[in-house]
C-alpha positions as CSV (number, residue, x, y, z in Angstrom):
1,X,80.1,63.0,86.7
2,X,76.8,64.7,87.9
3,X,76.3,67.0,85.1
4,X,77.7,65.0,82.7
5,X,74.9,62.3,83.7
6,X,72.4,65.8,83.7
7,X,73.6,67.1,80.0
8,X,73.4,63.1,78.7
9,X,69.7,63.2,80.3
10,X,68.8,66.5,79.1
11,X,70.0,65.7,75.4
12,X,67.7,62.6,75.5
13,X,65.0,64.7,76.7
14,X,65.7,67.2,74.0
15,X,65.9,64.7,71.2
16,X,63.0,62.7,72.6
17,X,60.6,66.0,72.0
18,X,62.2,66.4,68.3
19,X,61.2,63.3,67.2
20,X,57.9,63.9,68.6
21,X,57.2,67.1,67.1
22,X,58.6,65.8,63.8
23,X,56.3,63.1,63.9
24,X,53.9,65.6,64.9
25,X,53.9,67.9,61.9
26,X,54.0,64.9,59.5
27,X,50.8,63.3,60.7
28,X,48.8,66.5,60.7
29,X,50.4,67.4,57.5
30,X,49.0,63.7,56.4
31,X,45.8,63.8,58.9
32,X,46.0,61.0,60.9
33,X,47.4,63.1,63.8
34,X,46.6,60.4,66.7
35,X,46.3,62.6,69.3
36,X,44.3,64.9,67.3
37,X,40.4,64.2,69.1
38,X,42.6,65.4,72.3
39,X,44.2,68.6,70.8
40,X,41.2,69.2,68.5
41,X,43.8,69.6,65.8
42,X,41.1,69.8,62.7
43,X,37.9,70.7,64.6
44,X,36.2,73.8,62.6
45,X,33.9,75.8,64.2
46,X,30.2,77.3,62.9
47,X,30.2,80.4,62.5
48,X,28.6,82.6,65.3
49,X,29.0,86.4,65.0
50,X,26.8,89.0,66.6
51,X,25.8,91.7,64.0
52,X,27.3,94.5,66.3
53,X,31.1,93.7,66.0
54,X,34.1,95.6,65.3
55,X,37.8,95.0,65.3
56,X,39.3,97.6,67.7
57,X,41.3,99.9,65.7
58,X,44.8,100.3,67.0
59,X,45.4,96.7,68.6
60,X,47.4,94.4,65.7
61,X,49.8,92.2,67.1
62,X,48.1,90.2,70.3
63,X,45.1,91.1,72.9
64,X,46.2,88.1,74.9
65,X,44.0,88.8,78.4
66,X,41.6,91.3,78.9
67,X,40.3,92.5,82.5
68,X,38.0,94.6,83.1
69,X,36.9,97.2,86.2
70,X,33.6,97.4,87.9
71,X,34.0,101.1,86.6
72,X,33.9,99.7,82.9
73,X,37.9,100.5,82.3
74,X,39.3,97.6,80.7
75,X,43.0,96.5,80.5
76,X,44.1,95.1,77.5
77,X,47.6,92.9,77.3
78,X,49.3,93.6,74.2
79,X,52.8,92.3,72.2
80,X,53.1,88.8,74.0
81,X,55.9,86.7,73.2
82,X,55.3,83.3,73.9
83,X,57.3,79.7,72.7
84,X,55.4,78.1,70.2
85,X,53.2,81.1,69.3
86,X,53.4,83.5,66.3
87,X,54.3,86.4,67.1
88,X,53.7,89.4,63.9
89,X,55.3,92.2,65.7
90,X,58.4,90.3,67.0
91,X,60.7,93.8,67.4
92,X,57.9,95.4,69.4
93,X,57.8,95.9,73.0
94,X,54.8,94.8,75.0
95,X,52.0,97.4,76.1
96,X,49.0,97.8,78.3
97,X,46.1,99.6,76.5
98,X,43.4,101.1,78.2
99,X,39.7,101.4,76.6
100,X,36.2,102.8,78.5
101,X,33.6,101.1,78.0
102,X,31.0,103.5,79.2
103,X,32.2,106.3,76.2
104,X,29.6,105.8,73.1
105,X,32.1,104.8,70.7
106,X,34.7,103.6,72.6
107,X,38.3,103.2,71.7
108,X,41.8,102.6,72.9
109,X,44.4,104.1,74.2
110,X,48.0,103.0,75.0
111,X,49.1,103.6,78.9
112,X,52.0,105.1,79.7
113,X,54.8,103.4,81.6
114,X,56.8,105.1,84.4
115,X,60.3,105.9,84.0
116,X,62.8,103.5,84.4
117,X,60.8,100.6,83.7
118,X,62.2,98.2,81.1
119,X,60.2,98.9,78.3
120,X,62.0,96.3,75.9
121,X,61.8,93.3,77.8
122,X,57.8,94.0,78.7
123,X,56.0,90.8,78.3
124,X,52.5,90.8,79.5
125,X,50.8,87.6,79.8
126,X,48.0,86.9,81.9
127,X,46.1,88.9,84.5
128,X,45.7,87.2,87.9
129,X,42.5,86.9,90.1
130,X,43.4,89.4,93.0
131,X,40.9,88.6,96.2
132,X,42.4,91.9,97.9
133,X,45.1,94.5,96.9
134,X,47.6,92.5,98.9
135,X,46.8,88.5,98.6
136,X,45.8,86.7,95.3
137,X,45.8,83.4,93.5
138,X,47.3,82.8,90.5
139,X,48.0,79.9,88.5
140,X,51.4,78.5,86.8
141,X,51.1,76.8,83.6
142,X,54.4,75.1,82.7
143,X,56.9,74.2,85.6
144,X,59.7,74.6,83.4
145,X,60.7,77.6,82.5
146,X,63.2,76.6,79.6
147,X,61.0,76.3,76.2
148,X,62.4,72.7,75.7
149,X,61.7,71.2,79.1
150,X,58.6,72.3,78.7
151,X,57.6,70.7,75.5
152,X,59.0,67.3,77.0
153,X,56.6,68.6,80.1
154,X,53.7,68.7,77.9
155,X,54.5,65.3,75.6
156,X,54.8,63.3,78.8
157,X,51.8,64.5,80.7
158,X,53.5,65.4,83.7
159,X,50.9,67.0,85.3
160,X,53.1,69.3,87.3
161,X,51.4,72.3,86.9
162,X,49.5,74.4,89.6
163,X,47.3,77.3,91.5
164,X,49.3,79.1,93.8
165,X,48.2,81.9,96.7
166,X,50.2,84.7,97.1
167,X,50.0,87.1,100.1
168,X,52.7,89.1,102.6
169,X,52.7,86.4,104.4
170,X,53.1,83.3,102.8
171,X,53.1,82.0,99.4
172,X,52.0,78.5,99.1
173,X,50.5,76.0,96.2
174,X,46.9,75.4,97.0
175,X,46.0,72.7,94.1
176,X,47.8,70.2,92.0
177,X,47.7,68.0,89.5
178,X,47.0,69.9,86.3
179,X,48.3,68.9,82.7
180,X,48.2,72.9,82.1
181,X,46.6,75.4,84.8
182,X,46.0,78.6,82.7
183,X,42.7,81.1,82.8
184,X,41.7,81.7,86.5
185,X,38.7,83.9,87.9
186,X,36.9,83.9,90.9
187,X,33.1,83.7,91.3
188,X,30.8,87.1,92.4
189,X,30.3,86.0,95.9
190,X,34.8,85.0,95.8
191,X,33.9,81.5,97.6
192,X,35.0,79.5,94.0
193,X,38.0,80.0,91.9
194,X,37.4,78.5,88.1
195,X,40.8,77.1,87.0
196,X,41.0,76.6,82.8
197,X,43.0,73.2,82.1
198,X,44.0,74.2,78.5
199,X,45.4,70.5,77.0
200,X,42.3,68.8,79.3
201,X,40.1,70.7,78.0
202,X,38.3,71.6,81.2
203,X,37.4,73.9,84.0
204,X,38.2,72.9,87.7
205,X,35.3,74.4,90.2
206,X,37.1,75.1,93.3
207,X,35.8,76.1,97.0
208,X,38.0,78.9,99.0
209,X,38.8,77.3,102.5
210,X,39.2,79.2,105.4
211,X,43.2,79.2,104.6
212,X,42.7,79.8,101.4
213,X,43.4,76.3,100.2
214,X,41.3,75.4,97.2
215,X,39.2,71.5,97.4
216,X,37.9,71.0,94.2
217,X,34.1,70.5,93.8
218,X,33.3,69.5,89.8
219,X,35.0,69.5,86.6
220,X,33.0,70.8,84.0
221,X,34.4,68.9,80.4
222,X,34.3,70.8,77.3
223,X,35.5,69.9,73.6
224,X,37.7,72.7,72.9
225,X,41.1,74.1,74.4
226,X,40.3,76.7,77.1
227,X,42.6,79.5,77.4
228,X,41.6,82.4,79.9
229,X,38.6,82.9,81.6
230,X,36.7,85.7,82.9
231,X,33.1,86.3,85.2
232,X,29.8,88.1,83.7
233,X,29.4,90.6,86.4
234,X,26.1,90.7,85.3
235,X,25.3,86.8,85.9
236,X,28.0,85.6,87.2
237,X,28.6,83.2,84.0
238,X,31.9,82.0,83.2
239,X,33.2,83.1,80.0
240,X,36.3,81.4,78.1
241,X,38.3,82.4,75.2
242,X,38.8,79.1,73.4
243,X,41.0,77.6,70.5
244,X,38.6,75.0,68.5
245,X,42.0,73.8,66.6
246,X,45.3,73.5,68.5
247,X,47.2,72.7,65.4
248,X,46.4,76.0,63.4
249,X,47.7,77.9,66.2
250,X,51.1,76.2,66.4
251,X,51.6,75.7,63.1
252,X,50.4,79.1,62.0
253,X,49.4,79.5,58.4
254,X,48.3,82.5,56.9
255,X,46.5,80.8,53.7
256,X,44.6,78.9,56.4
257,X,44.4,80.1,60.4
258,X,43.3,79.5,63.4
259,X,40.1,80.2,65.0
260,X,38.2,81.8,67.9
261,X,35.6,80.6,70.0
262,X,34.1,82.1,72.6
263,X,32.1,79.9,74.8
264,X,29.6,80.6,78.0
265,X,28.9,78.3,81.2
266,X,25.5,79.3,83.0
267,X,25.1,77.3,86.1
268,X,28.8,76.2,86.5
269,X,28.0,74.7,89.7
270,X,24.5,72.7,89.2
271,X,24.8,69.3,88.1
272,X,24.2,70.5,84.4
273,X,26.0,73.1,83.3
274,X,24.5,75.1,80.5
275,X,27.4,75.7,78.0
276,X,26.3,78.3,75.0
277,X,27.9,79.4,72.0
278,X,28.7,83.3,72.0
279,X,31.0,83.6,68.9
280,X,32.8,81.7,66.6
281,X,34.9,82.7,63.2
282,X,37.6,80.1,61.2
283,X,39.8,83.2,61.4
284,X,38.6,85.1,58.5
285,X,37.8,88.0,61.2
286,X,39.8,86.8,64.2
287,X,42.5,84.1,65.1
288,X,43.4,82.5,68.0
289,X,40.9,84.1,70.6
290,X,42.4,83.9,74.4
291,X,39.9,85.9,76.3
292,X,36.3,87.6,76.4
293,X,34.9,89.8,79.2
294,X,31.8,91.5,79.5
295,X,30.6,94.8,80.9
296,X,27.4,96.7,80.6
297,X,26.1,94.4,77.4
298,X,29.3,95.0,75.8
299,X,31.8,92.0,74.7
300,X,35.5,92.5,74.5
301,X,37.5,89.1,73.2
302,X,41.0,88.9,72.6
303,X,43.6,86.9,71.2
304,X,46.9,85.9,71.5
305,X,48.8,87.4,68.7
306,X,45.7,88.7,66.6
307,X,44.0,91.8,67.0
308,X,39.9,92.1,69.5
309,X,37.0,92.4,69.1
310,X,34.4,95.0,70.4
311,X,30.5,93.6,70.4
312,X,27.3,95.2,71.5
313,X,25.4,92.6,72.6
């Protein structure tokens, strides 16, 4: 009786998010998407583009997060698979590319994986803010992990997303309540994690306690959907690779695609943020941008299944 009561909710569930996402594609197909101010579905963007850009040669199918070394190496995700997203590799296996920033004319190159790693099944999604080679924080943005449950997740607002702090001894949830914790850093002086709400458009400010529980300070509201963010070293800014208009990006088009914005928070913990425009493109040059990080007046920005950008700033 107990699973059949589980499969009869389940299959409710399931329909429940059909009809939605059938309703869904009809009203943005006819524009009068209702939640469309909240997922900026038709927002376009100005264009903002630094004369000294260049698409990295050899990265075509998804930059997703980019982190970068105080030495100026910088680790680029590549080949992600996610629900939802496009993906124009689908029979390639994920990589890690590797790219120095302190060469003239830098470029990348693909790191080699170990022996007897599963090469096939590589995924590579996010990197995580690490406070210490052993102990970390890391955020989880979906509590389900089956694609369906977690569209009925994100249609009901369940808000059961969270941070979580990983070390050898104990691993532990450290804040709560997020529609969809995704982008993390941590500040230059590592007393504030920055958590990127992507569907609430925000960025949670959050103090380190002494047991590494996070109390939140400020939310910082923005109009587009944040996706990962990374720290100037430089200034300690925030920087967040942003997606101006959800509905492109699910509903992938290539007549008509998605955007990138990249945006830049000075002062994220004053009263008034400063919040600055560092590039923008309807796609024409890159879609779907998930991530820019800085080194050394240099700009990297990725994207989820799109090729990055280089930039001397």
């Amino acid at each position: 009786m107990g699973k059949l009561v589980a499969l009869i909710l389940l299959g409710a569930g399931l329909a429940l998010v059909w009809e939605r996402l059938l309703t869904l594609r009809l009203r943005a197909a006819l524009g009068r998407l209702p939640s469309g101010e909240r997922m900026n579905a038709y927002r376009e963007v100005e264009s903002v583009e630094p004369q000294n850009c260049r698409l990295i040669e050899g990265i075509e199918n998804g930059s997703e997060d980019i982190d970068i070394l105080p030495s100026g190496l910088a680790f680029i995700s590549n080949g992600l698979k996610y629900p939802g997203m496009p993906d124009l590799a689908p029979d390639e296996p994920g990589r890690i590319f590797l790219m120095d920033l302190n060469e003239q004319n830098p470029r990348v190159q693909e790191l080699n994986i170990s022996d007897g790693f599963d090469r096939a099944s590589f995924n590579p999604h996010g990197m995580s803010t690490f406070i210490d080679k052993e102990q970390f924080y890391a955020t989880r943005d979906h509590y389900f992990t089956n694609f369906f449950l977690a569209l009925l997740e994100l249609v009901m607002d369940l808000r059961w997303t969270h941070v979580l702090f990983y070390s050898p001894r104990e691993v532990k949830v450290v804040a709560r309540g997020f529609s969809s914790a995704n982008g993390i850093t941590i500040s230059l002086d590592k007393k504030y994690i920055y958590v990127a709400d992507v569907s609430d458009k925000n960025i949670h400010v959050m103090k380190i306690q002494d047991n590494w529980d996070l109390t939140q300070l400020k939310v910082i509201q923005l109009d587009t959907l944040l996706d990962n963010l990374t720290v100037d070293p430089d200034t300690g800014d925030i920087l967040a690779g942003c997606h101006p208009n959800a509905i492109k990006l699910l509903m992938y088009n290539t007549e008509d695609p998605p955007g990138s914005e990249v945006l830049r928070i000075r002062n994220a913990l004053s009263k008034k943020p400063v919040i600055s425009t560092m590039y923008a493109n309807n796609g024409s040059v890159l879609q779907g941008s998930s991530v820019a990080s800085a080194y050394g007046g240099k700009l990297l920005i990725g994207t989820v299944f799109h090729k990055a950008l280089y930039c001397e700033l």
